[in-house]
C-alpha positions in Angstrom: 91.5 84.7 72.8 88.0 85.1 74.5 89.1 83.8 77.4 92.3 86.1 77.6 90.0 89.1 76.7 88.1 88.3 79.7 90.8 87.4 82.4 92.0 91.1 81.2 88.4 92.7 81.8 88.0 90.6 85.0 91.7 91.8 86.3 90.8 95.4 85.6 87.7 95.4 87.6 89.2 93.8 89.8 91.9 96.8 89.9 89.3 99.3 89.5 87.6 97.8 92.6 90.9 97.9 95.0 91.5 101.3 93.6 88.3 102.3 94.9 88.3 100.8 98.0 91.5 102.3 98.8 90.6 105.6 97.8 87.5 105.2 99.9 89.4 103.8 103.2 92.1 107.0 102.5 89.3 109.4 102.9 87.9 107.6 105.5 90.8 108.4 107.6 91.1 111.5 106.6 87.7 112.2 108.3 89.0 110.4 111.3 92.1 112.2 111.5 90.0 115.4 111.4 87.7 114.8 114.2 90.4 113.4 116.2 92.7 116.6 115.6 89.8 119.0 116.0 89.0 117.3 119.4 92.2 117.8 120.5 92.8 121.5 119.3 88.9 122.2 121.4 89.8 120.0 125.0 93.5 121.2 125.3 93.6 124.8 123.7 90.5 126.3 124.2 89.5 128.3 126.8 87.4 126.2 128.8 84.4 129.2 128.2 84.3 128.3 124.3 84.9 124.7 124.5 80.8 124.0 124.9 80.1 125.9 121.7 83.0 124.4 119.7 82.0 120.8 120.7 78.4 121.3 119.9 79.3 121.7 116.2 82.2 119.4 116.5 79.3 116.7 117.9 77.1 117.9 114.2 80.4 116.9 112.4 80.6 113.5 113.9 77.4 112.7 113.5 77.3 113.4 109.8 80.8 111.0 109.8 79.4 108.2 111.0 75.9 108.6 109.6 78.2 107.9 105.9 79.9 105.2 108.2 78.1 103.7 109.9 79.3 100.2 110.3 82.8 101.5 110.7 83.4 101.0 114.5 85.8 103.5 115.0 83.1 106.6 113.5 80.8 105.1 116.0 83.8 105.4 119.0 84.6 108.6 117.9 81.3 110.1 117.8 80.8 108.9 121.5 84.0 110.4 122.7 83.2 113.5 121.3 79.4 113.4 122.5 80.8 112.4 125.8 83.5 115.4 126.2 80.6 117.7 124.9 78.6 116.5 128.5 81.5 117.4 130.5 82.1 121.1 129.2 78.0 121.4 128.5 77.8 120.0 132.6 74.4 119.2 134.8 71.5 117.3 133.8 71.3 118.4 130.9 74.6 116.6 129.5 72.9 113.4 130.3 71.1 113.0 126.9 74.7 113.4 125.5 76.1 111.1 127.6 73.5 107.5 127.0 74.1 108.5 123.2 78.0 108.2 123.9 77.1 104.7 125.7 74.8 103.6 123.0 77.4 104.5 120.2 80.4 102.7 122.1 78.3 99.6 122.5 77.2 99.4 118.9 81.0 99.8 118.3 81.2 96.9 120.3 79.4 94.9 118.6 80.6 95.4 115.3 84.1 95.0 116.5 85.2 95.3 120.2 89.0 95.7 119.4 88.6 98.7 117.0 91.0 101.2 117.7 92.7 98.7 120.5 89.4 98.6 122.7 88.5 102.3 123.1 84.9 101.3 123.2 85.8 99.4 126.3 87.5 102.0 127.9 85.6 104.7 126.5 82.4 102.9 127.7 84.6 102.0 131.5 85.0 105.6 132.0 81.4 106.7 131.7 80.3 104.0 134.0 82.4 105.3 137.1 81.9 109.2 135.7 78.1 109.4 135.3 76.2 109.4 138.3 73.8 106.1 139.3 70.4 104.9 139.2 67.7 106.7 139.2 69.6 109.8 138.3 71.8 108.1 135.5 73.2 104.7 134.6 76.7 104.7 136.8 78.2 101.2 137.7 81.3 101.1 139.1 81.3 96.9 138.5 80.5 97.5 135.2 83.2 100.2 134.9 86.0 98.1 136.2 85.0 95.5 133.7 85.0 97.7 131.0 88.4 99.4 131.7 89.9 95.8 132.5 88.9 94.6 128.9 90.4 97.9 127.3 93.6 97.4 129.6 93.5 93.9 128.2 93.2 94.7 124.3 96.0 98.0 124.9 97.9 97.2 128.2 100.5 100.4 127.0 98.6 102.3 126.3 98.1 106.4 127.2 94.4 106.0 127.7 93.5 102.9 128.8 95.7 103.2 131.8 95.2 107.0 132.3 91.2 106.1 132.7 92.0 103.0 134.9 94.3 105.2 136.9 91.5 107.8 137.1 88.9 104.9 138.3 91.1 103.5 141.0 91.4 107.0 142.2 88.1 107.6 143.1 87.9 104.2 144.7 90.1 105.6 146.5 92.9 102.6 145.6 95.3 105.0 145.7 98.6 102.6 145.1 97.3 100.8 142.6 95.7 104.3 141.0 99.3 105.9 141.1 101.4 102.9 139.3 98.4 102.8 136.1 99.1 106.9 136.0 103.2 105.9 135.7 102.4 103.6 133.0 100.5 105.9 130.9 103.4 108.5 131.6 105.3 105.4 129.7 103.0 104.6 127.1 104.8 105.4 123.1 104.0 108.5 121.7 100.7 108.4 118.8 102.2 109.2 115.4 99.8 112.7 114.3 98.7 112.6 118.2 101.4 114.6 119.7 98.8 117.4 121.1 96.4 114.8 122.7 99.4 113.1 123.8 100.6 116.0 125.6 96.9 117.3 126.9 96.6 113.3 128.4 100.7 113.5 129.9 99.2 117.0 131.6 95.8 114.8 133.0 97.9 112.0 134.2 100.1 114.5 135.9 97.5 116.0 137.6 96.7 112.8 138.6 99.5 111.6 140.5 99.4 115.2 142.2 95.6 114.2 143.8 97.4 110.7 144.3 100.6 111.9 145.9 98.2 114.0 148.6 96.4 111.0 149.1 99.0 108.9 150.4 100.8 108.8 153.5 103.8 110.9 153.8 106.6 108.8 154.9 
């Protein structure tokens, strides 16, 4: 009877735990699905004159996220894609603090676990190499970025972002066939469930893309 008694109290904790977990992981993503959707709303319907402000606190919000998480890799990505979009509305010198903490956050997310999110570090972390300018001003590498975007290709070969940003890096290699078929597989990438607007913001990018491509080119 003993023993019963305490399979029953073990199995309950053990209930109570799960429970708990579950209810922690559901507001987890919650908080995700917040900064993602808030992101979003700033980059693609904004006026690009309010979008510094409105990332600033948007960066304030992240950072409290994954100071409560912060061995959860994809607060860490998040946080650095926001800090990074915040630099390129903020602009200059000046967005470069922004910018090294976006690289230090993506490694870290790296480390804890580079396929997160299907590799967004990577190409998170590719796109600042070929987009921030080099030594002694900054810490651009475009070696380093076409590593980085070839590992996210690697961990999300659909997918919208990994091949918009590989697109966008072969473009200003000027590689402009190779640029213009990774912008018609992002076009083709499947649609994000609860993504649609940064879905259609990325489409509009990739669009633009192919336009800067298409000019490139030789007319035949």
């Amino acid at each position: 009877m003993k023993k019963f008694i305490r399979s029953l109290t073990l199995f309950g904790l053990l209930v109570l735990a799960s429970q708990t977990l579950f209810a922690d992981t559901v507001s987890a993503s919650s908080e995700l699905v917040q900064l993602q959707n808030r992101w979003a709303e700033i980059k693609y319907n904004l006026p690009e004159k309010e979008r510094e402000k409105a990332f600033a606190a948007l960066v304030q919000e992240a950072e409290k996220a994954t100071a409560a998480h912060p061995s959860d890799a994809p607060f860490l990505i998040w946080e650095g894609i926001i800090r990074s979009t915040y630099a390129g509305a903020k602009g200059g010198l000046g967005a470069l603090g922004e910018v090294k903490k976006a690289k230090k956050l993506f490694e870290q997310a790296i480390e804890i676990d580079g396929s997160a999110m299907s590799g967004s570090a990577y190409t998170s972390l590719g796109s600042l190499y070929y987009q921030v300018p080099g030594w002694p001003v900054g810490f651009g590498d475009d070696e380093l970025a076409e590593e980085m975007l070839k590992k996210g290709l690697s961990l999300n070969p659909d997918g919208i972002d990994s091949n918009y940003f590989y697109g966008d890096f072969l473009l200003s290699q000027d590689r402009y066939q190779d640029a213009v078929l990774s912008f018609e597989k992002a076009l083709q990438a499947p649609p994000r469930p609860g993504r649609e607007l940064a879905d259609k913001g990325r489409k509009g990018e990739i669009e633009e893309g192919i336009l800067k491509v298409r000019k490139k080119l030789p007319k035949n």
